[in-house]
C-alpha angles and dihedrals in degrees: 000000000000095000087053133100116248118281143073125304141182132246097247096043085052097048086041093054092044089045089232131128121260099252088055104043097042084050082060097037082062089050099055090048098054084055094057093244094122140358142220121252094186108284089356132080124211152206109196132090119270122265108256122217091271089054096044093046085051095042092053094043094057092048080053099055127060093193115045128071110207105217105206118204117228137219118247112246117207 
C-alpha cells in the first residue's frame, strides 16, 4: 500500500500488485490498519486521509442539492 498512489483499493488488486495470495495479504492489510497506516472503506482499503466534519457536512449537502455545485478551496501544496 505504501508503494501505491493515493486512493482506495481492493483486496484482490492489492494481493495481485504485491504478488501475494488473498489470506496473507488481507492478514497484512488488518496490520497496517491497526497501526493507523491505512483504513477500511467497506470492501475497500484506503490511503488517504479521512474526510473531516467540514468535508462530510459539505459532502451531504451537495448530495442534497441538485443545483448547486459547492467549489472547495484547496490547500497549496509545495
Amino acid at each position: 500500500m505504501r508503494k501505491l498512489p493515493k486512493g482506495e483499493y481492493t483486496t484482490g488488486s492489492i494481493a495481485k500488485a504485491a504478488g501475494l495470495n488473498h489470506a496473507k495479504t488481507l492478514r497484512r492489510l488488518r496490520q497496517l490498519a491497526e497501526s493507523g497506516e491505512i483504513r477500511s472503506v467497506g470492501k475497500r482499503w484506503s490511503t488517504e486521509r479521512p474526510p473531516n466534519d467540514l468535508d462530510e457536512a459539505l459532502d451531504r449537502l451537495q448530495a442534497r442539492t441538485s443545483n448547486i455545485r459547492i467549489v472547495r478551496d484547496r490547500p497549496l501544496v509545495g
